[in-house]
C-alpha positions in Angstrom: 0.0 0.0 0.0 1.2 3.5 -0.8 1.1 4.5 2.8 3.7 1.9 4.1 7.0 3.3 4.4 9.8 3.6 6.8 8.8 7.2 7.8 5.3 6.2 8.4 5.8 3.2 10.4 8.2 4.9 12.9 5.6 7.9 12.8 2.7 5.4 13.8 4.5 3.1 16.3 5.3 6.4 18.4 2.2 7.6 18.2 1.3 4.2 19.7 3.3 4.2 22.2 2.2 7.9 23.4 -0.9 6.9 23.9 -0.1 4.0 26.0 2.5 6.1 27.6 -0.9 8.8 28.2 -3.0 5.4 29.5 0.0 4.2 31.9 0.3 8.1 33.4 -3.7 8.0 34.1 -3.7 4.0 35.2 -1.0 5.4 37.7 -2.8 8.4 39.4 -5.5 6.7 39.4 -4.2 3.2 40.8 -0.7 3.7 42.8 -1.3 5.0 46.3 1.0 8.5 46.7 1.7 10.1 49.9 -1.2 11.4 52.6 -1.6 15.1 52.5 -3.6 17.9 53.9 -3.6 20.7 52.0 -4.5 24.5 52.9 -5.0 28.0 51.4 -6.5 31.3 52.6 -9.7 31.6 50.4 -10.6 35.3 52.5 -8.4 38.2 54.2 -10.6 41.4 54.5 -10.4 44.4 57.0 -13.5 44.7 58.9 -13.1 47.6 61.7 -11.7 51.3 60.7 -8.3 52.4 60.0 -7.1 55.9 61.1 -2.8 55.3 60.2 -1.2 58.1 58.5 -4.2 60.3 60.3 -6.6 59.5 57.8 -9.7 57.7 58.8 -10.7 54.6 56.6 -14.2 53.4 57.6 -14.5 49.4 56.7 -17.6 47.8 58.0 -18.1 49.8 61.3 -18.4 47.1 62.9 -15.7 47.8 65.9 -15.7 51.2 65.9 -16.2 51.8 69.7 -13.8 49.5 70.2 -10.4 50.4 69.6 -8.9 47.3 70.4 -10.5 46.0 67.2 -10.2 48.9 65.0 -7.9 47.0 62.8 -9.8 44.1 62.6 -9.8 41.3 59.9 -11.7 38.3 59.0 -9.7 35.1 57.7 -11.0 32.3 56.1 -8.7 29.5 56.0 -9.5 26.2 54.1 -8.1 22.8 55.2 -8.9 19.9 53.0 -7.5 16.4 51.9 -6.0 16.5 48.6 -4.1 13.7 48.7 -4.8 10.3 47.4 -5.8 8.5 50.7 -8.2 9.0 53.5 -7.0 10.5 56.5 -7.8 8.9 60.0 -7.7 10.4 63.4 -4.7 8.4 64.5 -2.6 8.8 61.6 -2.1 12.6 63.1 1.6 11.9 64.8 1.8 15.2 67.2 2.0 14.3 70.8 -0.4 17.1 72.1 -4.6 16.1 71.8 -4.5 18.0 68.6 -3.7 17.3 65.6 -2.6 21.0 63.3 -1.7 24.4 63.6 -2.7 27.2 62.6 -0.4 30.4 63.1 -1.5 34.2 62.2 1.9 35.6 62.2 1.4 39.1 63.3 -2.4 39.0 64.6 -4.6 38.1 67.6 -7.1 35.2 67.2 -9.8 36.8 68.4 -13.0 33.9 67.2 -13.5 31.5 65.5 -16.1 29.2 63.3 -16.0 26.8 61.9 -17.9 25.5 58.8 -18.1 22.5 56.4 -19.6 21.3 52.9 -23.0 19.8 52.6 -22.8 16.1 53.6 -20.0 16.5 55.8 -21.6 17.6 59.3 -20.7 14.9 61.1 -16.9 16.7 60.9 -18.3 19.3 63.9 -18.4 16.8 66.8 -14.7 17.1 66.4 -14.0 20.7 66.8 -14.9 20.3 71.0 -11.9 21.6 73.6 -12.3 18.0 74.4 -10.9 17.1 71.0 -8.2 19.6 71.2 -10.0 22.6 69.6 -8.6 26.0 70.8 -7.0 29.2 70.5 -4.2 31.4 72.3 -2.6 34.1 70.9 -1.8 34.0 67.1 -2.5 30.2 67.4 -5.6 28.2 66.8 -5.5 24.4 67.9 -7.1 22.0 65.4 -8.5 18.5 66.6 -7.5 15.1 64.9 -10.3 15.4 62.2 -10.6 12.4 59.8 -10.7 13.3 56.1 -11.7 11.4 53.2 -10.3 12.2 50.2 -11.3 15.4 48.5 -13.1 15.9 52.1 -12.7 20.0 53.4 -13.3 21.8 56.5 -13.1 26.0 56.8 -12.1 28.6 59.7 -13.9 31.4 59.5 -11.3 33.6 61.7 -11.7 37.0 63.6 -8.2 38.9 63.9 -6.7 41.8 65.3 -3.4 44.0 65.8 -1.8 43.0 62.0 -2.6 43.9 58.6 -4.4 41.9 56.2 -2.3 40.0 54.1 0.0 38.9 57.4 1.9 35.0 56.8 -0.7 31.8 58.0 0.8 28.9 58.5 -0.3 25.4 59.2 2.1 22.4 60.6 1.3 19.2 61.6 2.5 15.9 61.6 1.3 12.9 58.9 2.1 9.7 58.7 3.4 8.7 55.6 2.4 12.2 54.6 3.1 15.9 55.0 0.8 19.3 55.4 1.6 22.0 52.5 -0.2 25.0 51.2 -1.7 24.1 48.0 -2.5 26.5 45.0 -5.4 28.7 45.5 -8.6 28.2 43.1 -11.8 29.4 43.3 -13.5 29.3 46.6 -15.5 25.7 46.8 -14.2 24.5 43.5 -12.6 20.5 43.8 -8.9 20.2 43.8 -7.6 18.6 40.3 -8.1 15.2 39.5 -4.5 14.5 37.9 -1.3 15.9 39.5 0.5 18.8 37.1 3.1 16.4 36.1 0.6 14.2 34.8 -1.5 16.7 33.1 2.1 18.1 31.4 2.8 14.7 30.0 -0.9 13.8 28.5 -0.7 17.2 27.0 2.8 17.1 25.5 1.9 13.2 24.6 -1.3 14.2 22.9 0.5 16.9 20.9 3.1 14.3 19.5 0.2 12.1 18.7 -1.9 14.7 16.8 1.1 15.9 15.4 2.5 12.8 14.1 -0.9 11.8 12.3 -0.6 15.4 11.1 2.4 14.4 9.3 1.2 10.5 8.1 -2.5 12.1 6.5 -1.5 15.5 4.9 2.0 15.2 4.3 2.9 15.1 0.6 5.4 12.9 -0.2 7.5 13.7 -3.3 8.8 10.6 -4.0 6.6 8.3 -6.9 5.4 4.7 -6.1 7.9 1.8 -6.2 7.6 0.9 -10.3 7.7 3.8 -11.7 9.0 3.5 -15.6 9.5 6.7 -17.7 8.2 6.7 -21.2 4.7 6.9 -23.5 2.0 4.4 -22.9 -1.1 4.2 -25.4 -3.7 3.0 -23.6 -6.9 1.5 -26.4 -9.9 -0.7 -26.6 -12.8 -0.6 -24.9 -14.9 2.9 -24.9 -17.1 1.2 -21.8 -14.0 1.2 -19.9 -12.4 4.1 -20.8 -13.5 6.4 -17.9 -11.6 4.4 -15.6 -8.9 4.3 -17.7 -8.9 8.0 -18.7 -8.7 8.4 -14.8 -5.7 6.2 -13.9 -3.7 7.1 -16.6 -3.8 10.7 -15.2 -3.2 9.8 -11.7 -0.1 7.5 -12.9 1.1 10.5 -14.3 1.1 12.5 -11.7 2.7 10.0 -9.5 5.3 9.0 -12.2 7.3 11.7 -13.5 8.3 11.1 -17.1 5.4 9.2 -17.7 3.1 9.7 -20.7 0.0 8.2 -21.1 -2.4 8.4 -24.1 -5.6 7.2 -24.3 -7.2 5.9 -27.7 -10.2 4.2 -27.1 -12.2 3.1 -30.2 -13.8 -0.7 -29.1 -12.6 -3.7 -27.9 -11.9 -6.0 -31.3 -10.6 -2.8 -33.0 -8.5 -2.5 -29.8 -7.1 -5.6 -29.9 -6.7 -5.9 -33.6 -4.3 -2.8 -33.2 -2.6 -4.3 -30.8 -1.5 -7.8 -32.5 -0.2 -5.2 -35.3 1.8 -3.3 -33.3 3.3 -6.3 -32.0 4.3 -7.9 -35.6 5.6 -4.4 -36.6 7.8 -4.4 -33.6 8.9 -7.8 -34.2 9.4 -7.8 -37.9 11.7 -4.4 -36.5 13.6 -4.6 -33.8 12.6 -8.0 -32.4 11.4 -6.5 -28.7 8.0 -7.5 -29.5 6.1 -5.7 -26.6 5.4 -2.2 -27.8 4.3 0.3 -25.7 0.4 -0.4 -25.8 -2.1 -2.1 -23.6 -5.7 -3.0 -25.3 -8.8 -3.2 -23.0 -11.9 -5.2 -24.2 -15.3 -6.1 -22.3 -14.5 -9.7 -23.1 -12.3 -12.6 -24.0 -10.0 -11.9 -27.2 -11.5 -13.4 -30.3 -9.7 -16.5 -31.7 -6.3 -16.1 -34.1 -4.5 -13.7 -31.9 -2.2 -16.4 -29.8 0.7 -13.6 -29.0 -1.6 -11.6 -26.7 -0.8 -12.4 -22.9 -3.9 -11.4 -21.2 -4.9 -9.9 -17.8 -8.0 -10.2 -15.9 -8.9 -6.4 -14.6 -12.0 -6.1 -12.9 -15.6 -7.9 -13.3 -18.0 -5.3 -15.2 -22.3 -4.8 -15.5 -23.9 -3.9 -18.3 -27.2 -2.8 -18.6 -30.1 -2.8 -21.6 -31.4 1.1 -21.1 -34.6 2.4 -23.0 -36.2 5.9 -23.5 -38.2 7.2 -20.5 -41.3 7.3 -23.3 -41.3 4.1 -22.5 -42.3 3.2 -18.7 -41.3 -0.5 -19.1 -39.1 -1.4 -16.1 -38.2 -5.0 -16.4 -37.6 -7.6 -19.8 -37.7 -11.2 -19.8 -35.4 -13.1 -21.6 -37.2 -14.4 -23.8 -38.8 -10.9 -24.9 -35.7 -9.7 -25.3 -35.1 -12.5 -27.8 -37.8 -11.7 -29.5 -37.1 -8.0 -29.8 -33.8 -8.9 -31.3 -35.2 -11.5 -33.8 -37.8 -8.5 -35.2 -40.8 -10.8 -33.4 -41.8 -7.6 -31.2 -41.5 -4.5 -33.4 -43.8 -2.3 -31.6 -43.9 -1.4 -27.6 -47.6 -1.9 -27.1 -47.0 -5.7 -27.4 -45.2 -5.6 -24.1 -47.6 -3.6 -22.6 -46.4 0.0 -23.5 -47.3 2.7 -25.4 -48.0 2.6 -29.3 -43.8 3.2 -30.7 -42.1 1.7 -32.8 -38.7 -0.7 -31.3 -35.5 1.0 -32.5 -32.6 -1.4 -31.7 -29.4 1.0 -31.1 -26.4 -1.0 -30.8 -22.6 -1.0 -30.9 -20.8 -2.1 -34.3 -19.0 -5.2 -34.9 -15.7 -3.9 -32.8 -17.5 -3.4 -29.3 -16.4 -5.7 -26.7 -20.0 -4.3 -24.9 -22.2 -6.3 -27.8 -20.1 -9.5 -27.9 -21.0 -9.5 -24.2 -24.7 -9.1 -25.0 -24.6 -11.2 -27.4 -22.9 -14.1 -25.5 -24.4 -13.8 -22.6 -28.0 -12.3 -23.1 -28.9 -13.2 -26.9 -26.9 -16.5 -26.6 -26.8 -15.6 -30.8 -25.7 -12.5 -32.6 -27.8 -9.2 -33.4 -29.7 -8.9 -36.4 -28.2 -7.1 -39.2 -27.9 -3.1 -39.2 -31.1 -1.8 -41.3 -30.9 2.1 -40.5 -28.2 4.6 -40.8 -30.5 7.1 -39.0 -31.7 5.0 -36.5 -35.2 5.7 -37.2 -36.1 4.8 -40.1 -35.2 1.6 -42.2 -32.3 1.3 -45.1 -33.7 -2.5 -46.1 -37.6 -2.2 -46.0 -37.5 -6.2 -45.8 -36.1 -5.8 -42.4 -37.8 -7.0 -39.6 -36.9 -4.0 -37.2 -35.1 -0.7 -37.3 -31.4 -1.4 -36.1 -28.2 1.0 -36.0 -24.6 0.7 -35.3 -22.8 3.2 -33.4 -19.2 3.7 -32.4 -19.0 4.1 -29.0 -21.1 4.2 -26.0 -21.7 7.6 -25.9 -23.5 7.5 -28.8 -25.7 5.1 -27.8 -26.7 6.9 -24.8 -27.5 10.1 -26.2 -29.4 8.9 -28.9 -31.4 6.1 -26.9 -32.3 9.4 -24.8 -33.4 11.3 -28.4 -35.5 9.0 -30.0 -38.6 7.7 -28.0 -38.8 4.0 -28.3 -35.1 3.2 -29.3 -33.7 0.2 -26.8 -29.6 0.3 -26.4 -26.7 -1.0 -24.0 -24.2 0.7 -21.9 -21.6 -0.4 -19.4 -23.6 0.2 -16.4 -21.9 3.3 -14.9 -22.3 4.9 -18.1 -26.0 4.8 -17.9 -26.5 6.3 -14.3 -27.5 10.2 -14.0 -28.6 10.4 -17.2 -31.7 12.3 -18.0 -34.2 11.0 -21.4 -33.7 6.9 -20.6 -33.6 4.4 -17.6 -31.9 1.0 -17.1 -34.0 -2.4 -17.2 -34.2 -5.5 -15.0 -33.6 -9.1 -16.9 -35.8 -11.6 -15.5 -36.4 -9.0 -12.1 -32.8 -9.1 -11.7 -31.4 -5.6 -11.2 -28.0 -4.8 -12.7 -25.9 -4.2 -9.2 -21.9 -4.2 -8.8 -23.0 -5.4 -5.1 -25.2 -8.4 -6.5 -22.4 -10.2 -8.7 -22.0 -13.7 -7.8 -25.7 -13.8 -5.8 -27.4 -12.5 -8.3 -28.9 -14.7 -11.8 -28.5 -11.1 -13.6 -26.9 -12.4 -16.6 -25.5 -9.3 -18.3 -21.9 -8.9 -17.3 -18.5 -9.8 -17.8 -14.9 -9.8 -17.3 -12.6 -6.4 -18.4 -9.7 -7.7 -19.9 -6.1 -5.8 -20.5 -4.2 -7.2 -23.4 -0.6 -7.3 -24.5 1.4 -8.0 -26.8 3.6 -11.2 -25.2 5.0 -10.3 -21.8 6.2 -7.1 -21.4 10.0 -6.7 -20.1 9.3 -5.6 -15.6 10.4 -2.4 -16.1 8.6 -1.2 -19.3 5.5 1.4 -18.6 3.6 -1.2 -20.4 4.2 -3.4 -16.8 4.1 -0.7 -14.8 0.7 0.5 -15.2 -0.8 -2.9 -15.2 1.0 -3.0 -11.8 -0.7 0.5 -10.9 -4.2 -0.7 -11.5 -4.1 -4.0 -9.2 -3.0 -1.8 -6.3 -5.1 0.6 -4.1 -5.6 3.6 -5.8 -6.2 1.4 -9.3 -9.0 -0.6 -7.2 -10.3 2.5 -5.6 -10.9 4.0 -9.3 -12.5 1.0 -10.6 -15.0 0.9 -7.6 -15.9 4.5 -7.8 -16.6 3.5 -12.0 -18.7 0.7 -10.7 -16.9 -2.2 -11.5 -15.4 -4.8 -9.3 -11.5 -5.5 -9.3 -10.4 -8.7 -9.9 -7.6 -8.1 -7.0 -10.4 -8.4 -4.1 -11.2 -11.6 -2.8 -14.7 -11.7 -4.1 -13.0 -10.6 -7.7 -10.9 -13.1 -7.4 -13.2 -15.7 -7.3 -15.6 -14.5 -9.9 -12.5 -13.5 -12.5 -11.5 -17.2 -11.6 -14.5 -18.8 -13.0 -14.1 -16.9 -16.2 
C-alpha cells in the first residue's frame, strides 16, 4: 500500500506508544497510592473595623468602631482539606499534644473563631470540641484530629486583630506517611484537580506528539513516486465502456510518475485488440522487442487467431439494456428480449407499453460491450444493421429498425433522443442520465454489489491485453501494476466495476 514506508511506520508506532504512555500516566494516578496530604490556602483576608494610620480615617464595615482594640480588625478564612490520594484517620495525626494541626497568624490576635463544612459533611463538627483539642491562644488556633476522606474540606472562618491583612498563615502538623503543605489557591469551593501537574504536562505534551504525528502521516505530501515507476509513453486502447476508468488512472499514474506519458485511444474492444497484434508484428518484424508500448482493453475474451496476446484479468463489469423514458417498461424477460432482437416484437404496445415503434441501437462489430450481450444475453448474434438514421429503415424487408454506433456515448445520447429506441451501456455509463432508464432481466437488477448472488446475466470480465509479456520495467508493466494496487481498485469501484484483485473478484475473475 502506498502508505507503508519507513517514515510512516516509525511515525505510527510512536504515536502508539504515546498513547499507552498517556494510558500508563492516568492508570497510575488513578491506581498507585501517593503520599497522605492535607492541603490548605486562605480563600478570605478582609479588614473589617476602621483604620485611622497616616491620620486618615478609613471606615470598613463599622463594625468595631467603639472599640479600639478592634479597630484594625480582619476576618480570615482558611480552608483545610484532603487532597491527597488516601483517607485521612484520626490516629494517623503523629503530634504528641490532643491536637492534631496548627494554625499560626503571624502578626495578629485570634480573636473567634467558626467553623464551617460542605454539605454532607456535618458529622466533621463533633470534632472541633476543647475536648478534642479545639482551641485558641494568641496568634495560634489548635485544630482537633479530624478524619478526612479524600477530597473531604473543612473552613475557619477567623476574627483577627493588631496585623494587617495579608499577614503570613501557616499550618504544621505531623502525617504519617504524609506531609501538610499550602496548595494552589482556586476558586473558593471548586474541587482540587483530579490528575497531578506532572501528569496533566505529559498527557498534553503526549497528545501533541500524537496529533502531530498523524498530522504528518495524512497530509504530508510525499514527493517521492510509487515503487515501479517507468518513464516513457504508454497508449492506452480498446474498450470505450472502460475508458472512464482508464482515462482516470492514466492521469493519476502521471502525476505520481514523472516522465510518464499516457495516451488514451479508445475506439472498441476487437478494434483495440486488432491494433494491438499489429503493433506487436511491426515491432517484431523491426527490432525484435516484441512488446510495444500499448495495452488493449476489451469487455471480453480476445477473439480467436490472436495467440501472442498475454492477457490480464482487470475487474468484473455490468452492463445494462437502457430504453427511452417514453417508455415506462421497467423489467424484460429473456425471452422478450429474444424476441425484440429476432424482429418478433417490433412495436412497444405488445409488451404492454405505449403505441412506438422498437429501434434497436447498438454497438458495431468492434464493441467488446455487444459481444458481451450477445454471448451472454442473446446467446446468438444481433440482427443485421437496417438504418443509418436509427429511425427509419435502409432495407424495407427488415424486420426492425437497427443501428450501429461507435461508442457508448452515442448510444446513450441517442437512446435518450428518439422515444422507443432500446440500447446498452456499461452500467456506470448509464446512471445520471436524464431521457432513458436502465431495465431488470428476468427481475434481476444490474448491481456491482449483487455479482456472484445474483442470476443477472449481463456482465463480464474487463480484460487488459498485451502483446507477449512485457519486459518488468517497461511502462507497459508498470501501469498494469498501478491498477491492481489501491488507488487502481479505488478508481475502478468508484466507476462501478469490481477488481479482480479483491477476494470476491478473485473468485468471480476465476471462474471466467
Amino acid at each position: 500500500m502506498e502508505w507503508v514506508s519507513a517514515e510512516n511506520i516509525v511515525a505510527v508506532l510512536t504515536a502508539v506508544l504515546g498513547i499507552l504512555a498517556s494510558v500508563a500516566v492516568l492508570w497510575y494516578e488513578r491506581r498507585v497510592p501517593r503520599r497522605k496530604r492535607i492541603g490548605y490556602r486562605v480563600q478570605l483576608d478582609t479588614p473589617i473595623g476602621s483604620d485611622v494610620r497616616a491620620g486618615r480615617p478609613n471606615f470598613r464595615l463599622g463594625l468595631f468602631n467603639e472599640a479600639p482594640e478592634m479597630s484594625d480588625a480582619t476576618l480570615v478564612l482558611l480552608r483545610v482539606e484532603n487532597d491527597g490520594s488516601q483517607s485521612i484517620a484520626g490516629d494517623d495525626y503523629t503530634g504528641r499534644e490532643v491536637h492534631g494541626l496548627t494554625a499560626e497568624f503571624v502578626g495578629r490576635t485570634v480573636r473567634g473563631i467558626a467553623v464551617t463544612q460542605p454539605p454532607g459533611a456535618e458529622h466533621l463538627m463533633d470534632h472541633f470540641t476543647p475536648a478534642a483539642g479545639m482551641r485558641h491562644t494568641g496568634s495560634t488556633i489548635h485544630i482537633p484530629r479530624v478524619p478526612l476522606n479524600t477530597g473531604h474540606h473543612f473552613k475557619l472562618l477567623v476574627l483577627l486583630s493588631g496585623g494587617p491583612v495579608g499577614g503570613e498563615v501557616k499550618v504544621t502538623g505531623g502525617i504519617r506517611d504524609g506531609e501538610v503543605m499550602p496548595n494552589r489557591a482556586i476558586t473558593p469551593d471548586d474541587k482540587p484537580p483530579l490528575f497531578s501537574r506532572a501528569a496533566r504536562w505529559i498527557t498534553v505534551l503526549l497528545t501533541v506528539c500524537v496529533v502531530t504525528l498523524s498530522t504528518i502521516i495524512v497530509v504530508r505530501d510525499d514527493t517521492r513516486p510509487p515503487i515501479g515507476c517507468a518513464r516513457g509513453t504508454l497508449t492506452l486502447t480498446g474498450s470505450t465502456a472502460f475508458a472512464p476508468v482508464v482515462k482516470e488512472l492514466a492521469k493519476k499514474y502521471e502525476k505520481d510518475c514523472d516522465g510518464a506519458t499516457v495516451i488514451v485511444d479508445a475506439h472498441g474492444s476487437t478494434a483495440g485488440i486488432r491494433e494491438l497484434a499489429n503493433a506487436g508484428e511491426n515491432a517484431d518484424a523491426d527490432d525484435g522487442k516484441g512488446s510495444p508500448a500499448l495495452i488493449a482493453f476489451a469487455d471480453g475474451p480476445k477473439p480467436g487467431g490472436f495467440p501472442l496476446l498475454r492477457e490480464n484479468r482487470i475487474a468484473v463489469s455490468v452492463f445494462a439494456l437502457v430504453v427511452n423514458d417514453k417508455v415506462p417498461v421497467k423489467n424484460l424477460k429473456t425471452a422478450d428480449i429474444h424476441r425484440l432482437y429476432r424482429g418478433e416484437i417490433n412495436n412497444w404496445n405488445q409488451l404492454g407499453g405505449p403505441n412506438l415503434p422498437v429501434l434497436l441501437i447498438s454497438r458495431d462489430a468492434n464493441s467488446g460491450t455487444r459481444e458481451v450481450f450477445q454471448r451472454q444475453v442473446l446467446l446468438r448474434n444481433e440482427p443485421a444493421n437496417s438504418s443509418r438514421d436509427c429511425e427509419h429503415k435502409d432495407d424495407g424487408e427488415a424486420k426492425v429498425v437497427r443501428c450501429e454506433l461507435d461508442s457508448t456515448e452515442q448510444v446513450l445520447s441517442t437512446v435518450a433522443r428518439l422515444p422507443g429506441a432500446l440500447g446498452y451501456s456499461e452500467l456506470r455509463a448509464g446512471s445520471g442520465l436524464k431521457g432513458l432508464h436502465r431495465l431488470s432481466i428476468d427481475g434481476a437488477a444490474p448491481s456491482v454489489d449483487d455479482i456472484g448472488e445474483s442470476t443477472y446475466p449481463y456482465r463480464g470480465i474487463e480484460y487488459a491485453y498485451t502483446y507477449g509479456q512485457p519486459p518488468l520495467n517497461s511502462l507497459a508493466s508498470s501501469f498494469l501494476g498501478y491498477m491492481r494496487q489501491g488507488s487502481g481498485q479505488d478508481v475502478m469501484t468508484t466507476h462501478g466495476h469490481l477488481p479482480c484483485q479483491t477476494p470476491k473478484g478473485l473468485r468471480i475473475c476465476g471462474e471466467g
